[in-house]
Residue frames as qw, qx, qy, qz and C-alpha x, y, z in Angstrom:
[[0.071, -0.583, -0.312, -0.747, 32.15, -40.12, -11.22],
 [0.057, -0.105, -0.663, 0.739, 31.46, -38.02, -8.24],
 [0.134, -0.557, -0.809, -0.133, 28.26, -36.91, -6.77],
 [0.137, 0.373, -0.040, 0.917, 27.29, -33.29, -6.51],
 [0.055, -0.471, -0.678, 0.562, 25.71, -32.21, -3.37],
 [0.005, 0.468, 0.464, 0.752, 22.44, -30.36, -4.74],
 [0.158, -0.276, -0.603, 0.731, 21.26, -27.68, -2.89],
 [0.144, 0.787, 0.564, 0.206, 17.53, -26.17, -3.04],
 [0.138, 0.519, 0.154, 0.830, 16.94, -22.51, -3.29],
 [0.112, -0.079, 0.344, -0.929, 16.02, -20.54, -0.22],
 [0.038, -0.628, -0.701, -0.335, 12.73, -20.71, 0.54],
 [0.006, 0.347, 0.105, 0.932, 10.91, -17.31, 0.70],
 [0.206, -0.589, -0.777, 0.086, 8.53, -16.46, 3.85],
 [0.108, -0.417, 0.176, -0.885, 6.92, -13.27, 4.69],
 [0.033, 0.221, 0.744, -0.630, 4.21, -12.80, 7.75],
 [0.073, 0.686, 0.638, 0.341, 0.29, -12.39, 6.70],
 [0.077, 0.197, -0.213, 0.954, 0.07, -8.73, 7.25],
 [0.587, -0.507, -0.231, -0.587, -3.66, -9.38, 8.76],
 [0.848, -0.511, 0.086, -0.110, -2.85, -12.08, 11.51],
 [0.472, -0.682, 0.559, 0.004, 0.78, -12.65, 11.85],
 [0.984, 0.155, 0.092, 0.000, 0.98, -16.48, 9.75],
 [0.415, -0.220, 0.698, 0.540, 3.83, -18.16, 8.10],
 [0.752, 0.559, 0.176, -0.303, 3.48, -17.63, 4.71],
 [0.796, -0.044, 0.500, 0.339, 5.08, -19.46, 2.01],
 [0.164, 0.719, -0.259, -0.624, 6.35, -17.13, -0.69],
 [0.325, -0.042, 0.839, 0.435, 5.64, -19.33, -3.98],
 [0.292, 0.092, -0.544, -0.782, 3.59, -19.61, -6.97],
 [0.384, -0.211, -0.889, -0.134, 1.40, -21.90, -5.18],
 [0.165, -0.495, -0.632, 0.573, 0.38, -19.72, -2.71],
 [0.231, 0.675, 0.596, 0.369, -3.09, -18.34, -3.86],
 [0.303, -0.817, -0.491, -0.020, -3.21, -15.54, -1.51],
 [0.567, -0.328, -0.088, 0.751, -0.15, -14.29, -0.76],
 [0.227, 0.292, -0.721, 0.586, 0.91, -12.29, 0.86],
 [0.543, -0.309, 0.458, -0.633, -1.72, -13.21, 3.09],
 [0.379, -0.174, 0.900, -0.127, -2.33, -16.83, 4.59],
 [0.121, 0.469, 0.869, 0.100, -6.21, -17.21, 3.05],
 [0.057, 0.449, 0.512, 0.730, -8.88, -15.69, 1.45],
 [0.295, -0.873, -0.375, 0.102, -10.66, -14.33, 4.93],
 [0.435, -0.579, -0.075, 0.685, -7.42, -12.61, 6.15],
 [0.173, 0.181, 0.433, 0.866, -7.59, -10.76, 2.16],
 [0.108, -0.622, -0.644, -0.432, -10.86, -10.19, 2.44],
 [0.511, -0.638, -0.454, 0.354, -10.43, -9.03, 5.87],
 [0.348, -0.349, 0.078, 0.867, -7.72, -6.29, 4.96],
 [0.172, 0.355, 0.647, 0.652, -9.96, -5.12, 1.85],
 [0.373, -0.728, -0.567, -0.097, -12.58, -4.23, 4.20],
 [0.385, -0.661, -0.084, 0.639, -10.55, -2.30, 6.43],
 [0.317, 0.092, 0.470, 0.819, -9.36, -0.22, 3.27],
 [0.094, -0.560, -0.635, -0.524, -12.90, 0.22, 2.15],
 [0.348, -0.787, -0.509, 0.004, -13.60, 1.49, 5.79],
 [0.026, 0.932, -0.089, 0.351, -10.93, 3.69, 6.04],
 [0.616, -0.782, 0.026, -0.091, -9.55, 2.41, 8.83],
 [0.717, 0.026, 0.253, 0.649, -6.12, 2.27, 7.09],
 [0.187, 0.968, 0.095, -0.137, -4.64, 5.56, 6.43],
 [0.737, 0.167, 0.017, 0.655, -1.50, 6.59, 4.41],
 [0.412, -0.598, -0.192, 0.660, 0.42, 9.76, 5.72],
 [0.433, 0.533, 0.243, 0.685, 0.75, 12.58, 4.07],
 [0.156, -0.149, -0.132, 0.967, 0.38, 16.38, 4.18],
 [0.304, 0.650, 0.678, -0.161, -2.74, 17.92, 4.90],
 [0.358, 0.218, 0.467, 0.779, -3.51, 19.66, 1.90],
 [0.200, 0.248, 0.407, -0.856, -5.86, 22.87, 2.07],
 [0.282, 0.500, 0.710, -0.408, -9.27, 23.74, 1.71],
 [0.415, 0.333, 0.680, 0.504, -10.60, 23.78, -1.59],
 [0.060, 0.986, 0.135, 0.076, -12.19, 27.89, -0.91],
 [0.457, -0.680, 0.214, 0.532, -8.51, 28.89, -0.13],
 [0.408, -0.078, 0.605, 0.679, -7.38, 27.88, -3.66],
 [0.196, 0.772, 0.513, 0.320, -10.28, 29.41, -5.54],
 [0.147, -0.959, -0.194, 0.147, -9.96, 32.28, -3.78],
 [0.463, -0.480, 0.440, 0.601, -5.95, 32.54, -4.43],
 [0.491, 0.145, 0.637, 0.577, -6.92, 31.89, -8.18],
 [0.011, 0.966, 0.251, -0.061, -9.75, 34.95, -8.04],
 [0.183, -0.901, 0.144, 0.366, -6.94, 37.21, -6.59],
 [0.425, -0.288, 0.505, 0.694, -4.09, 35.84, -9.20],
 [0.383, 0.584, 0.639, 0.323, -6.92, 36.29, -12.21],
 [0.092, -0.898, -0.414, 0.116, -7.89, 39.50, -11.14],
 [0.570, 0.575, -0.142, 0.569, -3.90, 40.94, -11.29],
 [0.572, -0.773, 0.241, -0.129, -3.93, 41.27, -7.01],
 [0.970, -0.196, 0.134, 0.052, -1.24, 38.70, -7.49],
 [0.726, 0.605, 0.199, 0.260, 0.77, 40.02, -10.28],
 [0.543, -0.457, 0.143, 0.690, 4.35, 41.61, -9.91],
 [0.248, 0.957, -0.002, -0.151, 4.48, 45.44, -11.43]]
């Protein structure tokens, strides 16, 4: 009977997106994707202050659109 050469599975790492770690990509790892509960706690905070922003389009100014919906209510808007 031979012996079968048993190979493990990959292991999975990513980087803590707060400081940079190794992180171990498993079910044992409490935190992931970050290293430990400061560097979570750390990114939460930033969130909470803003100081994370997601891109977008700036969107206008909440009298523009009232004022567009006045003129479409009113039939200024309204194709004859």
């Amino acid at each position: 009977m031979k012996k079968t050469a048993t190979t493990a599975a990959p292991t999975t790492t990513v980087a803590c997106p707060q400081c940079g770690a190794t992180v171990v990509w498993t079910s044992a790892s409490h935190w992931k994707p970050f290293c430990s509960e400061r560097c979570k706690l750390l990114d939460l905070g930033a969130w909470a202050n803003e100081s994370y922003r997601v891109a977008g389009v700036e969107t206008a100014d909440v009298s523009e659109i009232e004022d567009a919906l006045a003129a479409f209510s009113s039939g200024a808007s309204r194709p004859h």
